[in-house]
N, CA, C and O of each residue as an XYZ file, in Angstrom:
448
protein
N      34.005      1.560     -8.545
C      33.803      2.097     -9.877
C      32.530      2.945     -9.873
O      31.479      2.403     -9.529
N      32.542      4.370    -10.267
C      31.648      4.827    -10.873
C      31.045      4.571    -11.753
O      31.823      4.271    -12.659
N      29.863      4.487    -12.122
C      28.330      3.822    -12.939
C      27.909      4.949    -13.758
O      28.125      6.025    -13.200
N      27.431      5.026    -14.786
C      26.947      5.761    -15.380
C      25.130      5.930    -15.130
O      24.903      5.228    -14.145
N      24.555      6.201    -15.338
C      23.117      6.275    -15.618
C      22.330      4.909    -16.558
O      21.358      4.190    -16.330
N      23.015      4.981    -17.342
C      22.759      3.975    -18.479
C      23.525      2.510    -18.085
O      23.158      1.483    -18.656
N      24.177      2.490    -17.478
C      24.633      1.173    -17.388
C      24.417      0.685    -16.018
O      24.659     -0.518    -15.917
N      23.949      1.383    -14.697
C      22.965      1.266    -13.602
C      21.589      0.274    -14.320
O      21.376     -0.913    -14.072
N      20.623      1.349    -15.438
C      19.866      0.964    -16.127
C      20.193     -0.639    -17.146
O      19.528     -1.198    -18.018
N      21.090     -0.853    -16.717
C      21.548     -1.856    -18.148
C      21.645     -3.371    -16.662
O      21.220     -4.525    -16.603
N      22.346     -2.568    -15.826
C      22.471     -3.586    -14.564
C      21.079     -3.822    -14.143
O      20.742     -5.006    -14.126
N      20.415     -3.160    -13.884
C      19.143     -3.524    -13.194
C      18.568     -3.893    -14.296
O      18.077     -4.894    -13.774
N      18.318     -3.936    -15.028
C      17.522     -4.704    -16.475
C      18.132     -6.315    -16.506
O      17.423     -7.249    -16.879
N      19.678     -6.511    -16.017
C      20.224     -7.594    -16.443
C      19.921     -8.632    -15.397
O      19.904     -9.817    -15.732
N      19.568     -8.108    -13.577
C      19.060     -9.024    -12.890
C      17.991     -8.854    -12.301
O      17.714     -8.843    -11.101
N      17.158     -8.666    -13.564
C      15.530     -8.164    -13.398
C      15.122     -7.351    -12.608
O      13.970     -7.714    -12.373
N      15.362     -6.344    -11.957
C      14.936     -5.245    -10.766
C      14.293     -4.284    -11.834
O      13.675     -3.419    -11.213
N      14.190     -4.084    -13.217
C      13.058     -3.524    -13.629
C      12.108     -3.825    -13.567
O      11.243     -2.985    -13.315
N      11.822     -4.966    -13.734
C      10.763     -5.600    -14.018
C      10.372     -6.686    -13.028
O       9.557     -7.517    -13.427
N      10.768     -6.772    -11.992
C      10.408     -7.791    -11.010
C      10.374     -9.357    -11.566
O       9.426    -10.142    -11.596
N      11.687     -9.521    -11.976
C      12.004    -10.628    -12.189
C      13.261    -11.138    -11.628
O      14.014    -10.246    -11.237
N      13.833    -12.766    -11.436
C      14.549    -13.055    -10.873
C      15.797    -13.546    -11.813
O      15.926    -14.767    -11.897
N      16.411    -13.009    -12.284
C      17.287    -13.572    -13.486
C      18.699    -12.867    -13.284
O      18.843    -12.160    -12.286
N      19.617    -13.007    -14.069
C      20.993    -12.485    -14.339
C      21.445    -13.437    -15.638
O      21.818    -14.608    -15.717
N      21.272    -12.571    -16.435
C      21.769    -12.151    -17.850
C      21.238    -11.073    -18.469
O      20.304    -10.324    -18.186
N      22.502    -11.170    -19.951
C      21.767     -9.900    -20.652
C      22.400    -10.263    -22.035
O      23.558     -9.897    -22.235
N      21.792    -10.891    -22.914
C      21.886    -11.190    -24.503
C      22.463     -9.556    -25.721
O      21.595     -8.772    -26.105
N      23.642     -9.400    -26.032
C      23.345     -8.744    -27.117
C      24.538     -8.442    -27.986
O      25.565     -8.877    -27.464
N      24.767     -7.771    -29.272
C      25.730     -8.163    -30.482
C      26.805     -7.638    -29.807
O      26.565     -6.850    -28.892
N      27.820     -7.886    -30.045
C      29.439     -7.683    -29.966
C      29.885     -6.467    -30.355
O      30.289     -6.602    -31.510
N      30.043     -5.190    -29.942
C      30.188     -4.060    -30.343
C      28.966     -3.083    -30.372
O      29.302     -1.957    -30.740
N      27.962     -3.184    -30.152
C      26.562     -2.234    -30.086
C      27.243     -1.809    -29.077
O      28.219     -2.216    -28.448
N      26.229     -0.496    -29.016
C      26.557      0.561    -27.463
C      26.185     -0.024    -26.232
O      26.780      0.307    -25.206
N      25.036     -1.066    -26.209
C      25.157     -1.701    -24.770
C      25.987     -2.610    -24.495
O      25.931     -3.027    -23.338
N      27.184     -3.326    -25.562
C      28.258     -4.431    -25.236
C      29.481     -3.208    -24.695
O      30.275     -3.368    -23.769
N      29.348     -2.016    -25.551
C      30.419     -1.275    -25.092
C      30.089     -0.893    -23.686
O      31.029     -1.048    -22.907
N      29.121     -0.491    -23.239
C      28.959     -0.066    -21.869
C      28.858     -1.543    -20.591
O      29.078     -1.437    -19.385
N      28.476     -2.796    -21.324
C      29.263     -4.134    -20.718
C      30.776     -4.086    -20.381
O      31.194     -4.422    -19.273
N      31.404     -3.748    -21.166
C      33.005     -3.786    -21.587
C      33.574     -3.460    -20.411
O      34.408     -4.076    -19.747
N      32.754     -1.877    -20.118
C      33.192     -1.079    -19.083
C      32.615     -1.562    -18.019
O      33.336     -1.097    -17.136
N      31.575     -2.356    -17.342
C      31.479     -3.088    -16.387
C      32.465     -4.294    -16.429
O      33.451     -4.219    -15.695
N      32.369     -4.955    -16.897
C      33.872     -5.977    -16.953
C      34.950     -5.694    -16.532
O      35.702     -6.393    -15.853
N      35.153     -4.213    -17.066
C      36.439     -3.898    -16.794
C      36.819     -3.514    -15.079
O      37.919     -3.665    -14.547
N      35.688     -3.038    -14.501
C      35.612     -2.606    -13.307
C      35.211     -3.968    -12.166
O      35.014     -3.740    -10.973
N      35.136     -5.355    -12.751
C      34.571     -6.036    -11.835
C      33.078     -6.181    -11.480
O      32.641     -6.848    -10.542
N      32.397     -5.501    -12.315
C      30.655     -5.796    -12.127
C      30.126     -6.537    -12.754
O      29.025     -7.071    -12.623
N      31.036     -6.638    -13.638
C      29.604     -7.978    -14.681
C      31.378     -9.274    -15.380
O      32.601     -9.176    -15.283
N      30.553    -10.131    -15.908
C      31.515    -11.184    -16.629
C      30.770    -11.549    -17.962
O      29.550    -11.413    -18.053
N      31.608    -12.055    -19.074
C      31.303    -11.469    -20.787
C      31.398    -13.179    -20.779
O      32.453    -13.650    -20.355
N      30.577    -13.905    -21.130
C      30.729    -14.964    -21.468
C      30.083    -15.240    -22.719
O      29.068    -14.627    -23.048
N      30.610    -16.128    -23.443
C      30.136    -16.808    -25.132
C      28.743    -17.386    -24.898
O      28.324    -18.201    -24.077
N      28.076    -16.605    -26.022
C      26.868    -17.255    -26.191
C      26.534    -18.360    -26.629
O      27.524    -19.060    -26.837
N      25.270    -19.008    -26.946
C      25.049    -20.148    -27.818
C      25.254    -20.418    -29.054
O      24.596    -19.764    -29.863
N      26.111    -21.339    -29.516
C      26.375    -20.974    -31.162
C      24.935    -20.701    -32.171
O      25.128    -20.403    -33.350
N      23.706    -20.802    -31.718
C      22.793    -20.453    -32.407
C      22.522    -19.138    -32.619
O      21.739    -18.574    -33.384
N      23.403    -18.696    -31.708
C      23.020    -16.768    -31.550
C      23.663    -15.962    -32.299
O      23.516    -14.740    -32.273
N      24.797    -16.868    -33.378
C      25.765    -15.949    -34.066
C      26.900    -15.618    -33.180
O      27.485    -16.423    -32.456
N      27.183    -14.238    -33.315
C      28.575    -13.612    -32.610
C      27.620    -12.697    -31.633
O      27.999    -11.526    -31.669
N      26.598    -12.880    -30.854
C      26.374    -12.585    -29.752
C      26.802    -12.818    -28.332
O      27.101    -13.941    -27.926
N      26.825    -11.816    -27.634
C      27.446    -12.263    -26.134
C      26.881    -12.193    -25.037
O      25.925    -11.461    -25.295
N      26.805    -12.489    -23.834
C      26.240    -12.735    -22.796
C      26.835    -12.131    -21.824
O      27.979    -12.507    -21.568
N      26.328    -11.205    -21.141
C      27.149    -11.019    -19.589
C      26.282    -11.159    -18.558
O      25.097    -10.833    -18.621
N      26.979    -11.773    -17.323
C      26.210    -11.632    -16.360
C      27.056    -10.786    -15.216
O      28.241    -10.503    -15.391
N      26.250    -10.375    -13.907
C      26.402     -9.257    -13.081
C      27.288    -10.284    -12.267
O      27.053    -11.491    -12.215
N      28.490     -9.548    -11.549
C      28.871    -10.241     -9.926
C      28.024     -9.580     -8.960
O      27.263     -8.627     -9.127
N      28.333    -10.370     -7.735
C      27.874     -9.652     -7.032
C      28.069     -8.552     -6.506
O      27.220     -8.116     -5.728
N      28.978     -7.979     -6.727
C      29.569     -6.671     -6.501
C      28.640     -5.740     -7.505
O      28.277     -4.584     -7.288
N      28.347     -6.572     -8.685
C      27.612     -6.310     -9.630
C      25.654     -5.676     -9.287
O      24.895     -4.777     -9.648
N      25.668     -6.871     -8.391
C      24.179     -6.843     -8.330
C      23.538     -6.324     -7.090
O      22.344     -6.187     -6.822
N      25.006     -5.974     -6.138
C      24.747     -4.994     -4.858
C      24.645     -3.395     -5.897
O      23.648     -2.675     -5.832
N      25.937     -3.042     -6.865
C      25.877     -1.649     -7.447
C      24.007     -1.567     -7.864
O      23.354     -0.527     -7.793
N      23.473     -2.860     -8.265
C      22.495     -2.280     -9.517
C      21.074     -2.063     -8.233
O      20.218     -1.201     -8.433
N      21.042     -2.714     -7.333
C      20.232     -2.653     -5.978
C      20.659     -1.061     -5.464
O      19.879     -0.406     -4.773
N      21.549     -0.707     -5.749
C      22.115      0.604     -4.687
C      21.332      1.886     -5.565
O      20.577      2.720     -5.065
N      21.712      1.798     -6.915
C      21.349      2.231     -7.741
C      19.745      2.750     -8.033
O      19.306      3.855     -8.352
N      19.132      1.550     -7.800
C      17.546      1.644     -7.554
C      17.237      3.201     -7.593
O      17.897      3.893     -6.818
N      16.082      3.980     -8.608
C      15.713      4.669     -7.611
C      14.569      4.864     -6.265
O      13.837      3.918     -5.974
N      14.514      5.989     -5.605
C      13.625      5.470     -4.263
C      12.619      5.206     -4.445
O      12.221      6.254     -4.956
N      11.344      4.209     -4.424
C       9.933      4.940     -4.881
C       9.545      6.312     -3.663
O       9.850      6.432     -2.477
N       8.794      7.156     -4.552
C       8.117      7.908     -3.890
C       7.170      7.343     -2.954
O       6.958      6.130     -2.986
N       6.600      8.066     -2.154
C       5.711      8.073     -0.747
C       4.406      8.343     -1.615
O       4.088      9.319     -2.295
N       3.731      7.087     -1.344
C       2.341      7.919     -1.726
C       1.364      8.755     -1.098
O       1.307      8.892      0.124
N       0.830      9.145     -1.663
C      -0.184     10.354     -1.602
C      -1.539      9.557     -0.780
O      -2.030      8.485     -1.133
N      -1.830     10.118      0.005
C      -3.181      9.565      0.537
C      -4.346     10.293     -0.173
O      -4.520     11.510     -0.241
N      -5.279      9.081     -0.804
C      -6.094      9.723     -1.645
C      -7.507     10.169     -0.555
O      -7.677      9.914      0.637
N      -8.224     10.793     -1.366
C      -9.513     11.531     -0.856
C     -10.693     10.053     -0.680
O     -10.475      8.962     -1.207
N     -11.593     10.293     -0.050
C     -12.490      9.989      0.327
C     -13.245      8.844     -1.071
O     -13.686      7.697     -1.000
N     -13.156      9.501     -1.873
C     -13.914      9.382     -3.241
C     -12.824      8.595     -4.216
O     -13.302      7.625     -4.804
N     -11.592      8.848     -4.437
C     -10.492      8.138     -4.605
C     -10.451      6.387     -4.300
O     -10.319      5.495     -5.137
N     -10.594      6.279     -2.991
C     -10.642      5.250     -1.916
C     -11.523      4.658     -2.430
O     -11.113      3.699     -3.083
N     -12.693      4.808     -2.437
C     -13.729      3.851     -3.019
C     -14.140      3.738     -4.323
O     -15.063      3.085     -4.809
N     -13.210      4.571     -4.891
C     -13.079      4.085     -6.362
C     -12.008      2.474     -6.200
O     -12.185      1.290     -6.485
N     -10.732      3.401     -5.502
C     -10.179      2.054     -5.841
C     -10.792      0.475     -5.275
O     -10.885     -0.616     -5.836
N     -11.261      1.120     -3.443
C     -12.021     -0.544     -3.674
C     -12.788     -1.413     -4.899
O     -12.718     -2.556     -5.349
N     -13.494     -0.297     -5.145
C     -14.455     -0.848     -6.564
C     -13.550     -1.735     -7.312
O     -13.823     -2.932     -7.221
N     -12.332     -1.353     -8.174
C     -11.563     -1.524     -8.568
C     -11.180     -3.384     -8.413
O     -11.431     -4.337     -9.151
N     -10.529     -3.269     -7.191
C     -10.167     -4.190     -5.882
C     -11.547     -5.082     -6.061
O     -11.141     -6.240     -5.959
N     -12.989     -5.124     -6.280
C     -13.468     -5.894     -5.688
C     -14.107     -7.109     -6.712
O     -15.069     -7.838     -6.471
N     -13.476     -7.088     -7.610
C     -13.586     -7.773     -8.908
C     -14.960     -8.233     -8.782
O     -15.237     -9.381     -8.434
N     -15.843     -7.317     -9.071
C     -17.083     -7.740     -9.077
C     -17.631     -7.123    -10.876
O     -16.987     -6.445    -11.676
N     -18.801     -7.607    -10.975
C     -19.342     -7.394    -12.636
C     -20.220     -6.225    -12.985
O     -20.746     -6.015    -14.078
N     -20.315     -5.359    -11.690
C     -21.439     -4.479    -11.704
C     -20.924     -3.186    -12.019
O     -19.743     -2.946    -11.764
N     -21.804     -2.149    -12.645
C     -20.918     -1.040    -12.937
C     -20.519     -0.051    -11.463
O     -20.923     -0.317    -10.331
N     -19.774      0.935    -11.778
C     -19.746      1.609    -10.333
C     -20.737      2.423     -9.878
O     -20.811      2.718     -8.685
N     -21.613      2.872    -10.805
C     -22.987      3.571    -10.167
C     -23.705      2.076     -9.299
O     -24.275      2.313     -8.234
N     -23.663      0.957     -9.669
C     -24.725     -0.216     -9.235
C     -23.870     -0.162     -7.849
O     -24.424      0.042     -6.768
N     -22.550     -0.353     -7.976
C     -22.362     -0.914     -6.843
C     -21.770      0.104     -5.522
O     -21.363     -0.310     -4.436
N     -21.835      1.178     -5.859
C     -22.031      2.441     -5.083
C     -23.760      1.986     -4.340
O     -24.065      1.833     -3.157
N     -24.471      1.893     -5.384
C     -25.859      1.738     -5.193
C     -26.829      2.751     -5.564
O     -27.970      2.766     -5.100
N     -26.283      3.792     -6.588
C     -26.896      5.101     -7.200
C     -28.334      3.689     -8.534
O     -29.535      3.573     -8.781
N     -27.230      3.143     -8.836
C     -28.756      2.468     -9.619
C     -28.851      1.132     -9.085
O     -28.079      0.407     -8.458
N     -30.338      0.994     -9.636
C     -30.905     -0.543     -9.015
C     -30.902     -1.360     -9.842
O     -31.271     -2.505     -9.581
C-alpha cells in the first residue's frame, strides 16, 4: 500500500518515532480526518481499529501491525549530516556540555 504524507506522519506519531518514545497507539473521535486516514490504514493492513475505554465516549483506538511499524520506520525522514562547526562553535558548545555555573567569558578565562 501506498502511504500518504500525513498518515506516514500519523504512523510514526502512533509508535512514537516522533518523539522518541516506545508505544503503539493512537486515541481519537470516530470520523475526524485522522480516523478517516486510520480507516485507510486498516484497510490496507497497517494498523487495527479497536474500541476504546467506555470512559472515552465513542472514541477509537488503533494500533500499527507490523507491517505497520516497518512502513512508519521506512518512512522516517533521513537526518541530515552535520556540519562541522568552526573552532569557536566547538567551544561554545563544550561550555554548554560542561554544566558548570560560570559565565562564558569566566570560563573561557577573559574575566577573573
Amino acid at each position: 500500500m501506498k502511504t500518504t504524507d500525513q498518515q506516514n506522519r500519523l504512523m510514526q506519531h502512533t509508535c512514537g518515532l516522533s518523539n522518541n518514545e516506545n508505544r503503539n497507539w493512537f486515541g481519537t473521535s470516530s470520523g475526524c480526518a485522522d480516523s478517516v486516514e486510520f480507516e485507510k490504514l486498516v484497510a490496507g493492513g497497517l494498523a487495527e481499529k479497536r474500541n476504546a475505554p467506555s470512559w472515552s465516549g465513542c472514541d477509537v483506538i488503533y494500533h500499527l501491525t507490523e507491517r505497520g511499524k516497518q512502513a512508519a520506520t521506512a518512512s522516517m525522514p533521513k537526518p541530515e549530516p552535520k556540519r562541522k562547526l568552526t573552532r569557536s562553535q566547538q567551544k561554545y558548545q563544550d561550555y554548554l556540555n560542561s554544566e558548570c555555573c560560570e559565565s562564558f567569558a569566566e570560563w573561557m578565562g577573559f574575566v577573573r
